[in-house]
C-alpha positions in Angstrom: -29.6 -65.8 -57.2 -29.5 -63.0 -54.7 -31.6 -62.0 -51.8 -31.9 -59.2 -49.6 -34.6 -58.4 -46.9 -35.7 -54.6 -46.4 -37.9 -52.9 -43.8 -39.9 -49.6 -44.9 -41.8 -47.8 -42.3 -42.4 -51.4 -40.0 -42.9 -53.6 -43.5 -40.8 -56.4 -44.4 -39.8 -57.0 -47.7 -38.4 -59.2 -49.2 -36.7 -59.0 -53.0 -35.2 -61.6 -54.8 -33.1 -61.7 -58.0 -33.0 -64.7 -60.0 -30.7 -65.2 -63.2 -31.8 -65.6 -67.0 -30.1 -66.0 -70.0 -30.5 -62.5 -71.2 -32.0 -60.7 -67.9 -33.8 -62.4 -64.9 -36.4 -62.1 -62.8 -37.0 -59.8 -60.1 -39.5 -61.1 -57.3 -40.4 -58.4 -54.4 -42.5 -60.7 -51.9 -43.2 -63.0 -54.1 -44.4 -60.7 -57.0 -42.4 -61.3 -60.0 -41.7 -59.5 -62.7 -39.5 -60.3 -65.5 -36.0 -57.7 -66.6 -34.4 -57.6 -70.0 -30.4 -57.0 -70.3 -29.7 -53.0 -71.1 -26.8 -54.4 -73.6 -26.4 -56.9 -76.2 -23.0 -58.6 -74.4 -23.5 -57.9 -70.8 -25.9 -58.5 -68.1 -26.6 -55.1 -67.2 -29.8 -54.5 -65.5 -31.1 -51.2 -63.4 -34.2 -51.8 -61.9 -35.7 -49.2 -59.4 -38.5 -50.8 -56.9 -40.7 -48.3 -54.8 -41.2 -49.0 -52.0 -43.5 -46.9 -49.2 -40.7 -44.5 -48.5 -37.7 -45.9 -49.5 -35.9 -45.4 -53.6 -34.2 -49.2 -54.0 -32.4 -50.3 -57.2 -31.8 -54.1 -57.9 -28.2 -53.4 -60.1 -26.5 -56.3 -62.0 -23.8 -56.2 -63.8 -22.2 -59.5 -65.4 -23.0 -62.2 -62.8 -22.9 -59.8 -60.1 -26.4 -58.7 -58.5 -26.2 -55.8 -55.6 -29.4 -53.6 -54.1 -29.3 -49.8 -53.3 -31.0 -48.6 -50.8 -31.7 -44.6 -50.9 -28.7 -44.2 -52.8 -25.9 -46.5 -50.9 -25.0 -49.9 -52.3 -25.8 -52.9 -49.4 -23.0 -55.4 -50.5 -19.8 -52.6 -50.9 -21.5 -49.5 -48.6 -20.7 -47.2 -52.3 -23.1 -44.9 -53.3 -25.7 -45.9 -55.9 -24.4 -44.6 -59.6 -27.6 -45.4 -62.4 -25.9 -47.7 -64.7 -27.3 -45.3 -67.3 -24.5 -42.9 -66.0 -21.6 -44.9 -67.5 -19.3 -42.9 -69.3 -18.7 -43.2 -73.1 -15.2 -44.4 -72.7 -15.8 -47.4 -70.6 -18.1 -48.4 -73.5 -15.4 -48.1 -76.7 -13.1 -50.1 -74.1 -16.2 -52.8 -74.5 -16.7 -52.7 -78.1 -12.6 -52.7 -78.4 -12.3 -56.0 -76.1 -14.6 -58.1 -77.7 -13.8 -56.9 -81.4 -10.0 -57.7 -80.7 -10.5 -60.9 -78.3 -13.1 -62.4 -81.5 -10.3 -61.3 -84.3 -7.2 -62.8 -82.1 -8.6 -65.3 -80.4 -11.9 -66.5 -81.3 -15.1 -67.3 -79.0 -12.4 -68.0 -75.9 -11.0 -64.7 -77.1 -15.0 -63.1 -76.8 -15.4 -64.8 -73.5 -12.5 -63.0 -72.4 -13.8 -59.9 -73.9 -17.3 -60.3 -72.0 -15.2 -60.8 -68.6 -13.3 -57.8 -68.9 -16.3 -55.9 -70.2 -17.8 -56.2 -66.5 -14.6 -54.8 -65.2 -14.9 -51.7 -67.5 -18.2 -51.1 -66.6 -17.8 -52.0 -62.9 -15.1 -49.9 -62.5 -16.4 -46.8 -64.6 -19.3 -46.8 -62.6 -17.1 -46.9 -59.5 -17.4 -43.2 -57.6 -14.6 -43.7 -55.3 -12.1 -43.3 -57.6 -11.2 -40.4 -59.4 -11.4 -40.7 -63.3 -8.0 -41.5 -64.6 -7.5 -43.9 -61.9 -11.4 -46.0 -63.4 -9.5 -45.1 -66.8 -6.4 -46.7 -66.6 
């Protein structure tokens, strides 16, 4: 669960993201609403909230929930990227993890996989480093 408080032109609000199985729930001032996963292996959710003036996005990706507020991340202070925007790459790097950690290794082998899918993604998404650096 994760929890942030925001003020929009002298209104507090509060939003809320609570952890599913295969999405969560999103709860802005006590209105909830439900999310669904944007992939099959990942928890990878990109949900924009409008507020009165303010553009905020709840992101998750694996296990790890952050809010951006008018484009800057509040947790790491790195501008927002849509998780939409991941690059191709970082996606065959996810469908190569979990197809070799299932063949070598089994479900511990796909666990692994999943794990280090978050890290592809995480870090593809990442705008603070150039692209060969979020490649290798």
């Amino acid at each position: 669960m994760a929890k942030w408080n925001v003020e929009d032109q002298g209104i507090q609000y509060s939003i809320e993201y609570k952890r599913g199985f295969t999405g969560g729930k999103i709860i802005v001032n006590g209105s909830e609403q439900k999310v669904k996963s944007q992939n099959a292996f990942l928890n990878l959710i990109d949900f924009p909230i409008r507020l009165k003036e303010k553009a905020v996005n709840v992101v998750v990706i694996g296990n790890k929930a952050d809010l951006a507020v008018d484009g800057i991340y509040l947790g790491s202070n790195q501008p927002y990227v849509p998780v939409s925007k991941a690059p191709g790459w970082s996606w065959a790097f996810v469908v190569v993890s979990l197809v070799i950690g299932w063949l070598f290794a089994g479900v511990f082998g796909l666990c692994l996989g999943i794990l280090g899918s978050m890290f592809y993604v995480k870090s593809s998404l990442s705008l603070h480093q150039t692209i060969n650096r979020r490649v290798v």
